[in-house]
C-alpha positions in Angstrom: 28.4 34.1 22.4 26.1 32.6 25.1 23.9 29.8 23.2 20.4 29.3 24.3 18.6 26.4 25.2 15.7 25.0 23.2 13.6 22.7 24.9 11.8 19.9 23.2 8.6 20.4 23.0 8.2 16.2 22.6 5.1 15.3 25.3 6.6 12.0 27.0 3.7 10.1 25.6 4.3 10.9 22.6 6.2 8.3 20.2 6.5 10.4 17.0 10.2 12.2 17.0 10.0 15.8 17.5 11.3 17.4 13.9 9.6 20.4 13.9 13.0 22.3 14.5 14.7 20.0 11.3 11.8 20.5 8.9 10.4 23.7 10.0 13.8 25.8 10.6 14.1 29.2 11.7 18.2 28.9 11.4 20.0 26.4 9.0 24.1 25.5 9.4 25.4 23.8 6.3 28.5 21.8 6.4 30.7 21.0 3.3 32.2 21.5 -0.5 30.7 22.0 -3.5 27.3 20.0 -2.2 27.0 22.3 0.4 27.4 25.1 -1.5 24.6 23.9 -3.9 22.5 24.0 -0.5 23.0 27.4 0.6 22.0 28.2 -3.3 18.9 26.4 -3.3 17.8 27.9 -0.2 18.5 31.2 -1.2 16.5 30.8 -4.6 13.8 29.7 -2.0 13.8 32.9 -0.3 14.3 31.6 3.0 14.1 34.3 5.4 15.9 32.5 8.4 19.6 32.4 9.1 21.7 30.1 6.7 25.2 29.5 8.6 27.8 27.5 6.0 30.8 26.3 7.9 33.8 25.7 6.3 37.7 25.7 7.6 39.0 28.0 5.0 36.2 29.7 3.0 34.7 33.3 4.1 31.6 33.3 2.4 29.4 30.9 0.5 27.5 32.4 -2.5 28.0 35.6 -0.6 26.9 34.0 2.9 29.1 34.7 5.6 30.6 31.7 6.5 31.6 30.3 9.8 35.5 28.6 10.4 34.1 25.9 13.1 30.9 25.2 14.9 32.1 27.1 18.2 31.3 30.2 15.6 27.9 29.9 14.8 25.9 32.6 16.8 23.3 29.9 18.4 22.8 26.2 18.1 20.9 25.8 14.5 17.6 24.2 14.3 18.6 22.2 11.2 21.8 20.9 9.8 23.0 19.3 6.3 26.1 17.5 7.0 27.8 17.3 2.9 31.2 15.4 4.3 32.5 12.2 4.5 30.9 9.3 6.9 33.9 9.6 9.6 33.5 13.5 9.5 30.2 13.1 9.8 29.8 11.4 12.8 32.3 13.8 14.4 30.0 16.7 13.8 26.8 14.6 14.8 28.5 14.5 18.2 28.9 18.2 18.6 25.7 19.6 16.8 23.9 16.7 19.9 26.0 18.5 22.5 25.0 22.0 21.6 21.4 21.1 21.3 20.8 21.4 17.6 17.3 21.2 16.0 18.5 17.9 14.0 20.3 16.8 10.6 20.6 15.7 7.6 23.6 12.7 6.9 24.4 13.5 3.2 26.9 10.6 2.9 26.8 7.0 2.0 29.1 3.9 3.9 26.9 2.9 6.8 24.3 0.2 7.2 24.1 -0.1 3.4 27.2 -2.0 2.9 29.2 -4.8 3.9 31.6 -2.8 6.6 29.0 -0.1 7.9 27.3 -1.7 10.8 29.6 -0.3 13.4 29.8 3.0 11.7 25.6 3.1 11.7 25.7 2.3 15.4 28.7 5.1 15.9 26.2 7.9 14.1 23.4 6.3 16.2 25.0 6.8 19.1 26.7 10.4 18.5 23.2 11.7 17.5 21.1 10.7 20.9 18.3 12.2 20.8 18.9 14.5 18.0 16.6 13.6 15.2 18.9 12.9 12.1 17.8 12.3 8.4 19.3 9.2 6.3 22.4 8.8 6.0 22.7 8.3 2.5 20.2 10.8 1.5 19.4 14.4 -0.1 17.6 15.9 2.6 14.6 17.6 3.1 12.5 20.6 0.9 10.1 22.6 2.8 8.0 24.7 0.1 5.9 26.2 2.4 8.6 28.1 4.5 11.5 27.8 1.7 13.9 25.6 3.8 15.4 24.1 1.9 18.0 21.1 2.8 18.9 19.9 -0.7 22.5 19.9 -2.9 20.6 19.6 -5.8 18.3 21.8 -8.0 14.5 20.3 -8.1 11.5 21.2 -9.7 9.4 23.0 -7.1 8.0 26.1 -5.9 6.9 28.0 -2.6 3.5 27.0 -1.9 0.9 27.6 1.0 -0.5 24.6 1.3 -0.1 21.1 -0.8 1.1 18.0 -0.3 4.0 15.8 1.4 5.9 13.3 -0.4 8.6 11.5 1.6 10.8 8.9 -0.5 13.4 6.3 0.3 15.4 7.2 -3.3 16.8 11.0 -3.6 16.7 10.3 -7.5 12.8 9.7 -6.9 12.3 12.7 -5.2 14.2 14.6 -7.7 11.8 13.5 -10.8 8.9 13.9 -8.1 9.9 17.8 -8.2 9.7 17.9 -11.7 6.6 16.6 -12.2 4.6 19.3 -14.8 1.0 17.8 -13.4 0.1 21.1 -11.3 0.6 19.0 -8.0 1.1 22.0 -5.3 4.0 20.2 -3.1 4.3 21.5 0.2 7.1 19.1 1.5 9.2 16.3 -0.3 11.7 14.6 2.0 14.1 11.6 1.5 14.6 8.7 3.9 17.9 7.3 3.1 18.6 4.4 4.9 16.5 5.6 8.1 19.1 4.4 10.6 17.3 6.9 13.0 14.3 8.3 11.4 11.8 6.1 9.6 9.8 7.0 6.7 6.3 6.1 9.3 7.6 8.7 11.5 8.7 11.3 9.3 5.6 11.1 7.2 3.8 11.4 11.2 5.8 14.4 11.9 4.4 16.1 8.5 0.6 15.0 9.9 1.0 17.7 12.5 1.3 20.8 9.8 -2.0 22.0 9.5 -1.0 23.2 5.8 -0.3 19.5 4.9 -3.4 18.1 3.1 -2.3 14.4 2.0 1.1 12.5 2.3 2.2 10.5 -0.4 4.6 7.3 0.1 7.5 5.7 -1.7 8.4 3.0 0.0 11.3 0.3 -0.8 11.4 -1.4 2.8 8.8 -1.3 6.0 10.8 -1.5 9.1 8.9 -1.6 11.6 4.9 -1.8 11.2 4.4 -0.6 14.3 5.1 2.5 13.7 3.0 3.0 10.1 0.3 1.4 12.5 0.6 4.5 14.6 0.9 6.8 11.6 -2.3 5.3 10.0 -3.8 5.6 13.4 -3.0 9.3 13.8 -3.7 10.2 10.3 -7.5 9.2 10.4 -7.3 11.1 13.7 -6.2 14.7 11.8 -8.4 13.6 9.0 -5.2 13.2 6.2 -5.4 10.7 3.5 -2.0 8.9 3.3 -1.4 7.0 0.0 1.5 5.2 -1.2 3.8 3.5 -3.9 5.6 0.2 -2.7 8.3 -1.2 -4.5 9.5 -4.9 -4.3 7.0 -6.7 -6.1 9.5 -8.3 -8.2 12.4 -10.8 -6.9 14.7 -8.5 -9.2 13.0 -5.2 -7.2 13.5 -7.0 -4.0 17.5 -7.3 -4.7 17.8 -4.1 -5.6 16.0 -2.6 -2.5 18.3 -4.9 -0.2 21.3 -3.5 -1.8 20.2 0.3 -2.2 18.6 0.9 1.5 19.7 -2.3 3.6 15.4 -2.7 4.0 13.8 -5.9 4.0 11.0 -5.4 1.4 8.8 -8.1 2.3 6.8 -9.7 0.2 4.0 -8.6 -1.6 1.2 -10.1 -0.9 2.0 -9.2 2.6 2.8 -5.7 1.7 -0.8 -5.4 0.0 -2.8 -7.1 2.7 -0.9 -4.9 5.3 -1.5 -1.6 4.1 -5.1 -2.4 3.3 -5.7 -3.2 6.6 -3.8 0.4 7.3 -6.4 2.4 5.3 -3.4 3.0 3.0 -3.6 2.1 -0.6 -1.1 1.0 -2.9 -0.4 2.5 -6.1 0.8 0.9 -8.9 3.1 3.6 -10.5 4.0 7.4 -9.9 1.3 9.2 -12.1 -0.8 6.8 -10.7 0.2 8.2 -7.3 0.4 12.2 -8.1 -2.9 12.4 -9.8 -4.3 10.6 -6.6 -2.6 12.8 -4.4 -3.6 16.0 -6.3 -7.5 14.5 -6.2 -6.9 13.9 -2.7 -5.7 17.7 -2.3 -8.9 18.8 -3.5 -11.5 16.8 -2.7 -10.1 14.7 0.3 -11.0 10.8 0.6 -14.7 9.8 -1.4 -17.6 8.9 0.2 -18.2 6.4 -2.0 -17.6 4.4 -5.4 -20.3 6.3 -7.4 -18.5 8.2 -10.7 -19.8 10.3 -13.5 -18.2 10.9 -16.9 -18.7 13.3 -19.4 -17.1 14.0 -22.3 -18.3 15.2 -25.9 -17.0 12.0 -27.9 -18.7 8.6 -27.9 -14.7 7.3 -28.0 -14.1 8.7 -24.7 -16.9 7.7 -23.4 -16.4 4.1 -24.7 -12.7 4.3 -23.3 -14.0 5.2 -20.0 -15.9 2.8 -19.3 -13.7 0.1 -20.8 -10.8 1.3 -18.5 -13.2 1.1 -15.4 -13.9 -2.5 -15.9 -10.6 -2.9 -13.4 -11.3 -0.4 -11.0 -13.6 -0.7 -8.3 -16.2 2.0 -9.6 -19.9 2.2 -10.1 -20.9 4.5 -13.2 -24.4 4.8 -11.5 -27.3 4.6 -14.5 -30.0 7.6 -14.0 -33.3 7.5 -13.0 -35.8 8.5 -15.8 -36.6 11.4 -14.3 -33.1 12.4 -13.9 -32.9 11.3 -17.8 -35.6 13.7 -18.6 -33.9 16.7 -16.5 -30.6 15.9 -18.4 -32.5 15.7 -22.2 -34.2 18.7 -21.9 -30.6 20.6 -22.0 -29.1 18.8 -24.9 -29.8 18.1 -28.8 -32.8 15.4 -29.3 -30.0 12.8 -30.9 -28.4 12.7 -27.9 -28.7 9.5 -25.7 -28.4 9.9 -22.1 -26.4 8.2 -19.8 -23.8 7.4 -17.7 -21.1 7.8 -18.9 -22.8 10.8 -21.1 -21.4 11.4 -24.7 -22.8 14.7 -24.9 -22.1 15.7 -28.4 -20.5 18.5 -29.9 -23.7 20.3 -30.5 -23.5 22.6 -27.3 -19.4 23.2 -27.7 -18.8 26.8 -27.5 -21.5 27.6 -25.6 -20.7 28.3 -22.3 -24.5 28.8 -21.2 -25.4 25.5 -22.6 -22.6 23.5 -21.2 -23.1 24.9 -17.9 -27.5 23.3 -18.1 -25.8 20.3 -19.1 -23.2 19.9 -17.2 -24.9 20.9 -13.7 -27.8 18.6 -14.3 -26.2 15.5 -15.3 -23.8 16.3 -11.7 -27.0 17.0 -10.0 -28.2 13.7 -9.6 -25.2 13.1 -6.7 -21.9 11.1 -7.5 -19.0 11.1 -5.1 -17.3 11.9 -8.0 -18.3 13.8 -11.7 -15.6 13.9 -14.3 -15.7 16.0 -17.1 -12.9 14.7 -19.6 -10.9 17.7 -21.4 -8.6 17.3 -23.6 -6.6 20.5 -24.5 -4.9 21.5 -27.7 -0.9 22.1 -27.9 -0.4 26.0 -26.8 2.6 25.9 -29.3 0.7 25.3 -32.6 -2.9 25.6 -31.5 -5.4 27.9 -30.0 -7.3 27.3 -26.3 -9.8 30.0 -27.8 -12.9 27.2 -28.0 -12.3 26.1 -24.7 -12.7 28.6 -22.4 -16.8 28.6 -22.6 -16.4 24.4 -21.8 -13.4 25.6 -18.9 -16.0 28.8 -17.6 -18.8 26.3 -17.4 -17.6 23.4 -15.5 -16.5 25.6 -12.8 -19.8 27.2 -12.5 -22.3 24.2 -12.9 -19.6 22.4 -10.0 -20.8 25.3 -7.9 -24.4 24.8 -9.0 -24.6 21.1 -8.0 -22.4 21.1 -5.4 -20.3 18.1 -6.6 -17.0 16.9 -6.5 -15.5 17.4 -10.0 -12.7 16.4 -11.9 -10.9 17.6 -15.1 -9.8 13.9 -16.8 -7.4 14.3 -20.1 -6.8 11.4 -21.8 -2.9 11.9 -22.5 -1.3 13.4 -19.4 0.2 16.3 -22.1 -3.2 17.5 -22.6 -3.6 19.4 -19.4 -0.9 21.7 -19.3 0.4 22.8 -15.9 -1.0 26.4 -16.0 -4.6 24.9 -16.3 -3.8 21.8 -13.4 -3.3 25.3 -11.3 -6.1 26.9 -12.3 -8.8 24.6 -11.9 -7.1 23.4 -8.6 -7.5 27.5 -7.3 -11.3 26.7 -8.8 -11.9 23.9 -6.4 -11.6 20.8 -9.1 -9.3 18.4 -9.5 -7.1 18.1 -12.8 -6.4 14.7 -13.1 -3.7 13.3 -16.2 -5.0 10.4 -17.6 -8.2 8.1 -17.4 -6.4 5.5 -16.1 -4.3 6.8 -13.5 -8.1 9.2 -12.7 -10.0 5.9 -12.3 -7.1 4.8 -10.3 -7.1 8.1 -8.3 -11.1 7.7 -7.7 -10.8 4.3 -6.3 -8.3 5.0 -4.0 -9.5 7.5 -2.4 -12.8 5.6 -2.3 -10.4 3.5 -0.7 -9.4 6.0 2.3 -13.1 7.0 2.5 -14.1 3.7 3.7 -11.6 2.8 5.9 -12.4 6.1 8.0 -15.8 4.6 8.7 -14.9 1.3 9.7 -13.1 0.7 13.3 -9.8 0.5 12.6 -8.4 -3.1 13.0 -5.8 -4.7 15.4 -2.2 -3.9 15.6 -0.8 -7.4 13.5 0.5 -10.5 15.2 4.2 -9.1 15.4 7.0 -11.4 12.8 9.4 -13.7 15.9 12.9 -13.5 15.9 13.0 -17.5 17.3 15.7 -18.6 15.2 14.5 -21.5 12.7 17.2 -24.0 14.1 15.4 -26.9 13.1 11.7 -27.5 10.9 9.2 -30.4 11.2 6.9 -31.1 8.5 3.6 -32.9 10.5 2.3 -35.3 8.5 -1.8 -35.1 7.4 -3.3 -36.6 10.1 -1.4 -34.9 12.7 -2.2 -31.5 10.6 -5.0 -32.6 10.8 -5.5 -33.9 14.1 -4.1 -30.7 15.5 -6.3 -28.2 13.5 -9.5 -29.9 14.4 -8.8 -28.8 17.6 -9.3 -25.0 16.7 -12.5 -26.0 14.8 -10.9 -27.0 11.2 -13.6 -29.8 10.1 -12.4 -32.8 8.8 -13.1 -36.4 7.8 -13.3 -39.3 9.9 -9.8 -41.6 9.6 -7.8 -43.7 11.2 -4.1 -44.3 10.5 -2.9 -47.9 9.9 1.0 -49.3 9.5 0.0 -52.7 8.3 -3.1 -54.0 6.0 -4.3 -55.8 9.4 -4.6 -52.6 10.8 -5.8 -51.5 8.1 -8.6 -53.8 7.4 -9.7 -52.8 11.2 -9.9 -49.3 10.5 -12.0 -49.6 7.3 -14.5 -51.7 9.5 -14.4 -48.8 12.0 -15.2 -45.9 9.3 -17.6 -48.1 8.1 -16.7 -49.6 4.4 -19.3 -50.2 1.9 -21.7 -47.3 3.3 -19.2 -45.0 2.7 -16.4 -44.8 -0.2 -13.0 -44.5 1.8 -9.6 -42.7 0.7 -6.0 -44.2 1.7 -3.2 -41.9 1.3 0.5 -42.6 2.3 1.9 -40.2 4.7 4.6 -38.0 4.9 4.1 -36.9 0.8 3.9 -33.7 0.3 2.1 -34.4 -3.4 0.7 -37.3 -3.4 -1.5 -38.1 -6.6 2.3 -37.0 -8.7 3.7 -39.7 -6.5 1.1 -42.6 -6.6 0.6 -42.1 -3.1 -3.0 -42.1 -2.7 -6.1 -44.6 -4.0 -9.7 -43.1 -4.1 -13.4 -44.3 -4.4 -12.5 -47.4 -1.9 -15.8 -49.9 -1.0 -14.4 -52.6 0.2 -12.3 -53.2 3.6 -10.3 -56.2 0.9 -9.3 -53.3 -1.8 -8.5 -51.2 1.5 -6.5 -54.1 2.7 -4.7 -54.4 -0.5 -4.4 -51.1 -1.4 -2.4 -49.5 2.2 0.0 -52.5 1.4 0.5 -51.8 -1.7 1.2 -47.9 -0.7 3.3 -48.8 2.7 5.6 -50.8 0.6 6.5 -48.4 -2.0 6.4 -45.3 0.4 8.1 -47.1 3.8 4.9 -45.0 5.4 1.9 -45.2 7.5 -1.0 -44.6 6.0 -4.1 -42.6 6.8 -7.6 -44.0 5.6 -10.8 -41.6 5.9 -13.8 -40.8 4.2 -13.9 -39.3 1.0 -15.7 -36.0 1.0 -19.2 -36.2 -1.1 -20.8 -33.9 -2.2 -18.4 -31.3 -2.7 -18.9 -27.9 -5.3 -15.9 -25.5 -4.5 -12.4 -26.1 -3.3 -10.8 -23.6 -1.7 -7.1 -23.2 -0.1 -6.2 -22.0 3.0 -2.6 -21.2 3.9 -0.4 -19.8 6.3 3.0 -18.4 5.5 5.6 -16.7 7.6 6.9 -13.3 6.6 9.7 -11.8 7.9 8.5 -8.3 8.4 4.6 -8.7 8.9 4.3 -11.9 10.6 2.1 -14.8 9.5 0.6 -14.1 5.9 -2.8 -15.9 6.0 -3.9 -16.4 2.7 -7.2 -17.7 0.6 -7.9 -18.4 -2.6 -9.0 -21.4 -5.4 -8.0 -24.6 -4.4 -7.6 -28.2 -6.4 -5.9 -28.1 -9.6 -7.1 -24.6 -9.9 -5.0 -23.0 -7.6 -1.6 -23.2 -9.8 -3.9 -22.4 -12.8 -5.8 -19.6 -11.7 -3.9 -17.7 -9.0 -6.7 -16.3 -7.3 -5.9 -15.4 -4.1 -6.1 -12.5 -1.8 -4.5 -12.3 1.3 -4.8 -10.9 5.0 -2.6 -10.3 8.1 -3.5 -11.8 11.7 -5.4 -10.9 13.6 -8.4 -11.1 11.0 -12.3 -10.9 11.6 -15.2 -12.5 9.7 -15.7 -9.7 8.6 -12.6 -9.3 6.8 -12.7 -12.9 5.3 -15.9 -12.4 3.6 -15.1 -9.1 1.9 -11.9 -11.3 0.8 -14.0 -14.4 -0.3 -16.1 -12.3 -2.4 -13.3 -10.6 -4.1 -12.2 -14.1 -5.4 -12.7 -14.9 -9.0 -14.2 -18.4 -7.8 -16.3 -16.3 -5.3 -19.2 -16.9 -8.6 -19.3 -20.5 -7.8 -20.1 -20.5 -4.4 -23.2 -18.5 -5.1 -24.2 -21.6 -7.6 -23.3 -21.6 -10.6 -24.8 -23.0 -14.1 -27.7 -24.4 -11.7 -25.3 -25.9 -8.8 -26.9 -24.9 -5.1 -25.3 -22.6 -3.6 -22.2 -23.3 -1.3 -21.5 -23.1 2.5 -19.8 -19.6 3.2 -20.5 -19.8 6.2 -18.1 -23.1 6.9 -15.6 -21.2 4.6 -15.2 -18.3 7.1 -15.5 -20.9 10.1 -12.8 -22.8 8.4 -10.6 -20.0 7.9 -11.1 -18.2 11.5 -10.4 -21.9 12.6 -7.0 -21.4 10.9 -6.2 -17.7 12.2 -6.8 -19.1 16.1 -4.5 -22.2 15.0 -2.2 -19.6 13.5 -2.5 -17.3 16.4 -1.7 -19.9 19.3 1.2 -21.1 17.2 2.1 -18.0 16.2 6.0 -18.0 17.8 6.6 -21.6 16.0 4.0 -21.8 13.0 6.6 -21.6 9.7 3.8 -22.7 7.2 0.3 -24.3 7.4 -1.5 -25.8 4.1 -4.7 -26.8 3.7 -5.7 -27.9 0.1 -8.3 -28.6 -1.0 -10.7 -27.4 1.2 -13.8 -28.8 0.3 -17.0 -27.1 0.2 -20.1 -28.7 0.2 -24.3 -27.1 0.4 -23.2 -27.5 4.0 -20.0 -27.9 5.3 -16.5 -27.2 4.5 -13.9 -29.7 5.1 -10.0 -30.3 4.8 -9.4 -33.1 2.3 -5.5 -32.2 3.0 -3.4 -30.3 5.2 0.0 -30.0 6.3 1.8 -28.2 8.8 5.6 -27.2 9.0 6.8 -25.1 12.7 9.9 -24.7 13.9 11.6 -26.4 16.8 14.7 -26.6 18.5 17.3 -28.8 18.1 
């Protein structure tokens, strides 16, 4: 039979990999044993209504499919492939499905990139598939619930939908307990990335942006890749108006093995991971309910406008818990007005107190007419979002028969007020899956837990904000320059070398002998000022006896630098001693290996081993982006003054730190790791009482 030729409908401008023939198929050849069998089931359970073509050497059916002996059979080139056999085999048919102008496939089988002896065998399947789009290898494939393609040897926990979500996975076993989830979260596509020796998990998840019936992705992620293309897919998914959330694994040194093992991805590290999806519009969540019930809010609602929540709930307890488990979210429970207090009163018993978040009492339970008052005017007032939390009883012992009037009258007074609304159970088991549905059908989002709500809320606050802000600079790219050798600069070249980009920083001179010495203090002017000396070339100096403070006198200066040049066999640098200061900050620079130069703030001194509190951003940054990151600082209460302190100098703070991100950025093929600690902040002024700078150079 004559095959036809299918053009790729690929514009040459665009980047994103064509895989509208892979995901969306309208013919699908399996290839395979028992694993492939288990495909043609699942996608017959489905109710696919395009072609399913298993080939197999000796078999003349597949669960009553005609099968095909060889791919010279099949009646046209197929628009998807699973490929069930082993990693030789595989590659074999690669080649030939390329040649014939299939659609693209999935690599079932394991042996490539993710172990010791499969880099030659990856590049072999790279370069047998061309231009083909191909899934994995080292994966389960791809469901399609919207179409019911399903390319999958495995059963799973879905159903055909007309719209949902898309979930797309590194970890088949995630994606299987994904499927299973009883949350009422309406999946319209769940694919698995494998080890993405072709296909990414940025350019899959782009792909799914341009199906009209997707209305958020959701993203596991064990490894990055390349940012540049989750860059573009953050890019185009503001474009079509799609939140994309995710999930990223590697936080731990043990999760980071085990990622490196399981997908042959570099995980990164987390503070960069956080700081660069941030930047993306993207948040992170913390766990996989935390990550479904945001999707599903997501589904219905879209991104927030805003940070502004409302709780109800007929139990002081709940409301208590509430607003207890919003202290670490990023949420405003909004107080009323007293007019809006009055409106609110006026529908409930006179015991009740109003406010936010509202205990409503049990006096108006069971009556749906009441609830409905109640409920519409405490909404009316305008939150981004208005949570009512609902708690329903075991269907196997108990009755729902109470609930329907408190079920019938959220729906309505959401219509009234025209809000946003959410269903909140406090135990995920308490909103059973045949209610998520139903209030999803209603327009209001069913969401399992306070916690993992809250969590929900914020993020897509999240989303909503980064769609109004202009979207920020593609990141300084990480260098391949091979680290062949590293110099440690000592302070006053760090020094020396920052001032340069702005960095502000004491007056000093450097001195090899106490005569030298005893000239420099002259210079900086002893007696009128109280001087520092510090030996050079130690990297902690007050655990080492390397530095003397408080200095007035060019003879204790004298003394003191011989003193530290002959126990250290260093120079020394003397310089004024910062007065006046009321915040120390640090300000480093690290390199990562997959997002480049990590520039990081946070509490410096002796604080900033016993706090940890730091945030972290990706270069390029704006001022912009350093303030928001100042203020999220724990310290961030001292620089406003604090116990009757004066207020310090932001201003130098964020001068001090763009000074760093230019240093950063000009050194940015060499930079390894740049230190400076403390920073000292004064009413005016912030400067570097220590700094140290390691690049790399060649031998």
């Amino acid at each position: 039979m004559a095959w036809s030729i299918h053009v790729r409908s690929e514009c040459l401008d665009q980047m994103t990999p064509d895989l509208s023939r892979l995901l969306r198929p309208k013919s699908i050849a399996v290839f395979g044993g028992a694993w492939a069998a288990n495909v043609v089931e699942q996608c017959l359970k489905a109710g696919f209504d395009g072609h399913i073509w298993p080939v197999h050497p000796t078999r003349e059916a597949v669960h009553g499919v005609k099968a095909y002996p060889n791919l010279a059979a099949l009646p046209a080139p197929p628009d998807a492939a699973w490929i069930g056999v082993n990693r030789d085999a595989t590659i074999d048919i690669v080649r030939d499905l390329t040649k014939m102008d299939a659609g693209g496939a999935v690599c079932f089988a394991s042996g490539f990139r993710e172990t010791d002896d499969g880099a030659d065998r990856n590049t072999a399947l790279l370069d047998a598939a061309g231009e083909m789009p191909i899934i994995g290898p080292n994966c389960y494939g791809a469901l399609n619930y919207l179409d019911g393609a399903t390319l999958w040897p495995d059963q799973h926990g879905g159903k055909r939908v007309k719209k949902g979500v898309a979930i797309i996975t590194q970890s088949s076993n995630i994606a299987i307990n994904l499927t299973m989830q009883q949350r009422g979260l309406p999946l319209a596509y769940m694919l698995t990335a494998g080890n993405q020796a072709q296909i990414g998990l940025a350019d899959m998840a782009s792909a799914l942006l341009e199906d009209k019936r997707v209305t958020a992705i959701g993203l596991h992620i064990e490894g990055v890749g390349d940012t540049a293309a989750f860059e573009a897919l953050a890019a185009r998914a503001r474009e079509k108006r799609i939140p994309v959330v995710g999930i990223k694994v590697g936080r731990s040194d043990q999760a980071r093995t085990a990622t490196i093992s399981h997908t042959a991805s570099l995980a990164g590290s987390d503070a960069g991971s956080q700081a660069f999806f941030k930047r993306l519009g993207i948040p992170l969540l913390p766990s996989l309910p935390a990550l479904v019930e945001t999707l599903k809010l997501l589904h219905t609602h879209g991104p927030l406008r805003g940070r502004d929540v409302l709780s109800m709930s007929c139990s002081g307890g709940e409301a208590s818990l509430v607003a207890d488990t919003a202290l670490g979210h990023n949420l405003n429970f909004r107080p009323y007005e007293p007019e809006e207090k009055t409106a609110i009163a006026a529908t409930l018993n006179p015991l009740v107190t109003v406010a936010n978040p509202l205990d409503y009492h049990t006096f108006i339970w069971n009556d749906e007419k009441a609830m409905t008052a109640t409920f519409a005017a405490a909404m009316k007032p305008g939150f981004d979002l208005s949570m009512l939390v609902l708690d329903f009883p075991r269907a196997d012992r108990c009755s729902h028969g109470t609930w329907e009037p408190a079920v019938k009258a959220i729906v309505k007074a959401a219509k009234e007020a025209k809000a946003q609304t959410a269903v909140v159970a406090s135990l995920g088991e308490l909103l059973p899956e045949d209610r998520c549905e139903a209030f999803i059908a209603k327009g209001i989002a069913p969401l399992c837990g306070i916690d993992e709500a809250l969590l929900a809320a914020d993020a897509a606050a999240q989303v909503g904000a980064a769609w109004v802000t202009t979207p920020a600079q593609p990141i300084l790219p990480p260098t391949d320059m091979p680290a062949e050798n590293t110099v440690v600069l000592d302070e006053a070249e760090s020094k020396f070398r920052l001032s340069n980009f702005g960095v502000l920083v004491p007056p000093g001179r450097t001195a090899s002998t106490p005569e030298q010495a005893d000239r420099a203090a002259e210079e900086l002017g002893v007696g009128d000022y109280k001087l520092a000396v510090k030996a050079l070339g130690i990297a902690h100096k007050t655990e080492a006896d390397a530095v003397r403070l408080n200095l007035q006198s060019a003879a204790v200066v004298k003394n003191d630098t011989w003193v530290l040049i002959k126990n250290h066999q260093s120079e020394v640098l003397i310089e004024h001693m910062v007065i006046g200061g009321l915040v120390e900050i640090i300000i480093g620079v690290t390199r990562d290996p997959v997002y480049g130069l990590v520039l990081t703030i946070g509490a410096g001194g002796v604080l900033t081993e016993l706090l940890q509190d730091s945030t972290s951003l990706l270069l390029p940054t704006t001022e912009t982006e350093v303030s928001e990151a100042l203020e999220g600082l724990r310290v961030a209460k001292l620089l406003d003054g604090y116990r009757g302190k004066p207020p310090a100098d932001k201003g130098a703070i964020i001068d001090a730190v763009m000074a760093v991100a230019r240093f950063a950025g000009a050194y940015s093929g060499t930079l390894e790791e740049l230190d400076i600690n403390p920073l000292i902040v004064c009413q005016e002024g912030a400067f570097a009482a220590d700094a140290l700078i390691k690049i790399r150079t060649r031998k």
